[in-house]
Every structure is written in structure tokens, then in C-alpha cells.
N, C-alpha and C positions, 0 to 999 in steps of 0.2 A: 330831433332837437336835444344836445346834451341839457346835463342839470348845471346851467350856469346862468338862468334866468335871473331880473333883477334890474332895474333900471339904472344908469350912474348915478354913484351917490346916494340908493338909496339904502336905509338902515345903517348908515354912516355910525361906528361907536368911539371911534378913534378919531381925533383931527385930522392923522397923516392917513393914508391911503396908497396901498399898492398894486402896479400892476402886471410887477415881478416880484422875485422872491428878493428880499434885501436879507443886510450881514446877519440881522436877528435869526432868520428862520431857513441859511443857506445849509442844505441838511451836509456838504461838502466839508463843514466843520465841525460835522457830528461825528462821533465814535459809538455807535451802539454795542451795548453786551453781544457775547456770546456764546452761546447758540441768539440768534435770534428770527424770525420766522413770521413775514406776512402773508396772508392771502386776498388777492386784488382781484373784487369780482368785476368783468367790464373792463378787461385791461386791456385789449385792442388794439387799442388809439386814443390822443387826446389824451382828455382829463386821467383816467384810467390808466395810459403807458407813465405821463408824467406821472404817476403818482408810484408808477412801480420804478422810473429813475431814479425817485427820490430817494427811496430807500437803497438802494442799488450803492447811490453815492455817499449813504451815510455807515455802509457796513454791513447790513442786514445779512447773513450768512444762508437765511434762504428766500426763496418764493414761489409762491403757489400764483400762477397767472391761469384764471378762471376767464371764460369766456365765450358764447357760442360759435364764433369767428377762428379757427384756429390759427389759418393766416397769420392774424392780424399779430397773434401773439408770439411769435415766431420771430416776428418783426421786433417786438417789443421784447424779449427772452432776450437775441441777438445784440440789440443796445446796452441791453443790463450786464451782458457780458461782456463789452467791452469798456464798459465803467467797471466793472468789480471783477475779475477773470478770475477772482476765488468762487464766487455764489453761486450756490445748489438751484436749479429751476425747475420746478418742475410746471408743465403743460396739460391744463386738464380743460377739455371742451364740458360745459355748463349752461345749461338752459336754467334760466333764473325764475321762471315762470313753474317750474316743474319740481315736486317733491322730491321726485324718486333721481332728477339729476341734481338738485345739491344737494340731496343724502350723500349719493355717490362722488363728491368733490368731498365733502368732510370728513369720508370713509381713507378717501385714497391721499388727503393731506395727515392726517393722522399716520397712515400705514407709511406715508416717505419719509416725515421729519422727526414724529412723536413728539410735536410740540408745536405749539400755533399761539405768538405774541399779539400779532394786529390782523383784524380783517376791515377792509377797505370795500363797502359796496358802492362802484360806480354805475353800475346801468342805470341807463333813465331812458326814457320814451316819451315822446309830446304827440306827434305824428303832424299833419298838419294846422296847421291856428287858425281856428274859428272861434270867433267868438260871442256864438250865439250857442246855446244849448240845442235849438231847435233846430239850429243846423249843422249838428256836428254827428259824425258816425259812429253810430252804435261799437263797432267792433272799435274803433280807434280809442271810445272812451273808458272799452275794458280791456284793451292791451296797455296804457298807458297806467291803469288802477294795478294789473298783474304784472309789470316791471316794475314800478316804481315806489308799491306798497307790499302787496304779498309777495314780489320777491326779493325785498329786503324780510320781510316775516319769514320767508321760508331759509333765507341765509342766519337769519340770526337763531333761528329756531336749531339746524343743525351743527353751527358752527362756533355759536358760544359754548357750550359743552368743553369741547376742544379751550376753549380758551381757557376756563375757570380750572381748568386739567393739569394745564400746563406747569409746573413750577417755577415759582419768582418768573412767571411774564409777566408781560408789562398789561394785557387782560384786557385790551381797547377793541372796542368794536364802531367801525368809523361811517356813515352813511354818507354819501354825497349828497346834501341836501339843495335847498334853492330859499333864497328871499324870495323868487317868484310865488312860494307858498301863499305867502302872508300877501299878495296883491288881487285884487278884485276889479280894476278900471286898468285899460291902456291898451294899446296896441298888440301886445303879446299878455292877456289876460284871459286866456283860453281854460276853461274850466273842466277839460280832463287832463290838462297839466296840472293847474295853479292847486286843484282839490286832491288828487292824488298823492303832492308832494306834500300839502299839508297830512296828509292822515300820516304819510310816513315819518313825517316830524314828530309827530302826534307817537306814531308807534317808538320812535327813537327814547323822548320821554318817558315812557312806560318803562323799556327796558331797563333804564338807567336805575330807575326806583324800585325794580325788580330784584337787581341784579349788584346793585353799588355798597349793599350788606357784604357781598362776598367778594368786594376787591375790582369788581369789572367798572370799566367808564365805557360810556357812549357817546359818543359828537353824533352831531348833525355838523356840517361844513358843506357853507357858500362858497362855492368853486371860484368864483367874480365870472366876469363876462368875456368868454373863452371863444371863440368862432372856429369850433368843433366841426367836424364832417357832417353829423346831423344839424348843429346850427345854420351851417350853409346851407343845408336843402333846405328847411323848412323856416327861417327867421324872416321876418316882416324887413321889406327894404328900411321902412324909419327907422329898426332898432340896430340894424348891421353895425352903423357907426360907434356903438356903444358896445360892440365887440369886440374888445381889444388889450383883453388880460390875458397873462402869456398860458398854457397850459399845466406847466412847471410850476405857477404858483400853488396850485392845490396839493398837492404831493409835499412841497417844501412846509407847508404850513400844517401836514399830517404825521409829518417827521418832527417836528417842535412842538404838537401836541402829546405827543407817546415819547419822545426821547430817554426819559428822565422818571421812567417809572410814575407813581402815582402824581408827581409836580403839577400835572393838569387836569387833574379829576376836577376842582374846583370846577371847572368847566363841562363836567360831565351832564346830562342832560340838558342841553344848552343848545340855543342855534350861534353857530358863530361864521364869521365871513374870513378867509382866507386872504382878503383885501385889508385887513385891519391890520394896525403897526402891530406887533407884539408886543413892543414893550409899552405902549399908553395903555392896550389890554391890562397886559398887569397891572400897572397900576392904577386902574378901577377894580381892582378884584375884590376889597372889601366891600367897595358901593353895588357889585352883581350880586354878591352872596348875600350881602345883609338885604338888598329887596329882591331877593329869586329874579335878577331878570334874565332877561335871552329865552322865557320860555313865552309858551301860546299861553291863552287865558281869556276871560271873559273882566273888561273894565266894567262896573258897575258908576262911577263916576267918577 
């Protein structure tokens, strides 16, 4: 199950709503600096590749495509090459789950480019939906905790480094996150997804306030409702039909976050959806910032 969980409609913050990328956030009509240099962890397929076209098409001079699947990225190298036949790739197999291989993915992105703008972590894991605690398996509900929280803690732990390093980058560090987080009732409300993706929201927060002293931003980013490889195995028939956001929007809308140097920090520890217009975004920006919204928290009344 990719990270595109989320009911339609829900967490709506914008009137309009998309479920491709529109003129705002077409990254086609971006011009990014150069040098400039992502690494897309989870870039295979899906959410992951679009997000490495997007850059692809916006100029990006290089990219690091992370992933345990090498195949898959080979696949996804080969398309980015034929959008941009200038961009540096390099190919590095990466178990996300493992210290010692994304040591080794921040080691040998460093040692290619000497310089790391955005990291992009897509992996996610659900496995199958149950939604019962009492019947859900042991291993499923700590492989799902070890992709989808400790191995964005283990990517951010190696790979911000490289970022804050880097000179005049743009210093974003991007999680694929889920509105699934924040749900507790429905059909796909399986709780070594829904709790996993929260902690890793939860951890995105952290880093943000860590980290936003010395220039770095962190998203969290609602993919919308993609029908991914893993969605199709494992998605509930009721929710299939709410699968139907293109995969290319999340990429397009990670490319409009980082464009523009610091322009979106505003947004830096924040959950935001990839489905939301850009520009009615903008302008609630004063109404997010003056009451902290888009983060987790406890209402009192």
C-alpha cells in the first residue's frame, strides 16, 4: 500500500482541488539553479518515479535514485533521461530499514555530486488491512513502523548533514506523508499504517524545529489517492474508486515547494496535500502562520 491514503475530500484546505498537476505547480515551467541535486528515496515506481520526473522536467542537474528494487530504477533513470538528456543519475540500491545502507547512500551521494539540494523520502509500507489490532501480524505491524518511521529517521538522520553542507541549497528535506495519519474509523483505518505514518509526521515536526535555525525546511506531503502497485494489492474494494489522483501530482507539487529557495518554508513543518490549489494555499498563509496550523496537537476545547 503506497503513502496515498485519505479519504476524498478529506482535509480539504483549499476550495479547488486537484487530481493532476495544474499551470501553478507544472514543474515544466520551472527553471531550477544550477548545480542542483535530489535524492528520491523509494523511487521505483509511482509516487517515487513521478516525483523523480518532476524534477527531471524542471532542470535538476542531478539525481540520486535510492531504492531496494534496482530494476525498478533503471526504469525510472531511463524516463528521466529522456526528459532531461543533460542529468547526472546516479543508481544506488538502499534498504531504508538499515543503518549501515543509508549511511552508505549518503556516503556515495556526497562522494558523486558534493552537494545534496532535496531529499525526497517515498517508501511506505501498510501490508495488508486489518482492522483489528488483535488481528493484525506481529511482523507486518513492525515492518510497516521500520519503513515508514525509522526509515525516514534513518534517512534524515544521514542525509540532512549533506544538506545543511551544501552551499546556497535549497536545504528541503521532503517525507511522503499520508492524511491516513490523522484517521482512526473507516474501511482503510488499519492501525500499523494510520500510527506509523503518524509518528513519522510527528518525527517530520521535530526535525523542522530542529533544524529551521540553520536554514533547513521539512514537509510532510499528502501524495492524494494514487492506485500505486502496492495499492492495488492491498486496497479495500470500497476505497479503489477513490483512487484516482495521477502519480505525477506529488512530484509536481514537491517541485513548487523547493523551487524558489526559502519562498516555502512558511510551510516547513506542516502536513500539506498535494491535492490543494497552490495559489488559495497561498493565500491563507497569513491565517496558517498566525494559528500554527497543518500540525498534530492535542484540542483541549
Amino acid at each position: 500500500m503506497s503513502d496515498n491514503w485519505g479519504s476524498k475530500g478529506t482535509g480539504q484546505v483549499t476550495p479547488t482541488s486537484h487530481a493532476t498537476p495544474n499551470a501553478t505547480i507544472d514543474p515544466t515551467k520551472v527553471t531550477l539553479p544550477t548545480p542542483y541535486v535530489v535524492c528520491i528515496v523509494g523511487a521505483s515506481r509511482g509516487i517515487g518515479a513521478g516525483i523523480a520526473y518532476a524534477y527531471a522536467k524542471a532542470g535538476a542537474s542531478g539525481l540520486i535514485l535510492a531504492s531496494r528494487r534496482i530494476s525498478g530504477l533503471e526504469e525510472t533513470a531511463s524516463e528521466c533521461r529522456k526528459i532531461n538528456p543533460k542529468i547526472e543519475i546516479e543508481i544506488i540500491s538502499c534498504d531504508i530499514t538499515s543503518a549501515e545502507s543509508v549511511s552508505a547512500l549518503a556516503d556515495k551521494t556526497w562522494q558523486k555530486f558534493s552537494r545534496l539540494d532535496v531529499v525526497a523520502v517515498n517508501s511506505g509500507y501498510s501490508g495488508p488491512v486489518v482492522l483489528k489490532v488483535t488481528e493484525t501480524d506481529p511482523q507486518t505491524f513492525q515492518n510497516a513502523s521500520n519503513v515508514n518511521y525509522i526509515g525516514t529517521f534513518l534517512c534524515a538522520k544521514y542525509l540532512i548533514p549533506h544538506l545543511l553542507r551544501t552551499p546556497n541549497g535549497a536545504k528541503a528535506f521532503i517525507g511522503v506523508s499520508s492524511i491516513g495519519a490523522l484517521i482512526i474509523r473507516g474501511p482503510i483505518a488499519n492501525s500499523q499504517y494510520c500510527v506509523s505514518k503518524l509518528a513519522q509526521l510527528k518525527l517530520l515536526e521535530h526535525i523542522h524545529e530542529e533544524f529551521v535555525g540553520e536554514g533547513l525546511a521539512s514537509f510532510a506531503v499528502h501524495p492524494g489517492a494514487v492506485m500505486s502497485e502496492m495499492a492495488d494489492e492491498s486496497a479495500p474494494e470500497e476505497f479503489r474508486p477513490y483512487l484516482t489522483d495521477s502519480p505525477d501530482l506529488c512530484g509536481a507539487f514537491c517541485v513548487w515547494l523547493t523551487k524558489e529557495g526559502d519562498k516555502r518554508f512558511w510551510l516547513s513543518g506542516r502536513l500539506v496535500s498535494a491535492k490543494w490549489d497552490a495559489d488559495e494555499l497561498e493565500g491563507r498563509k497569513d491565517e496558517i502562520v498566525e494559528k500554527d496550523l497543518l500540525k498534530t496537537g492535542l484540542r483541549l476545547k
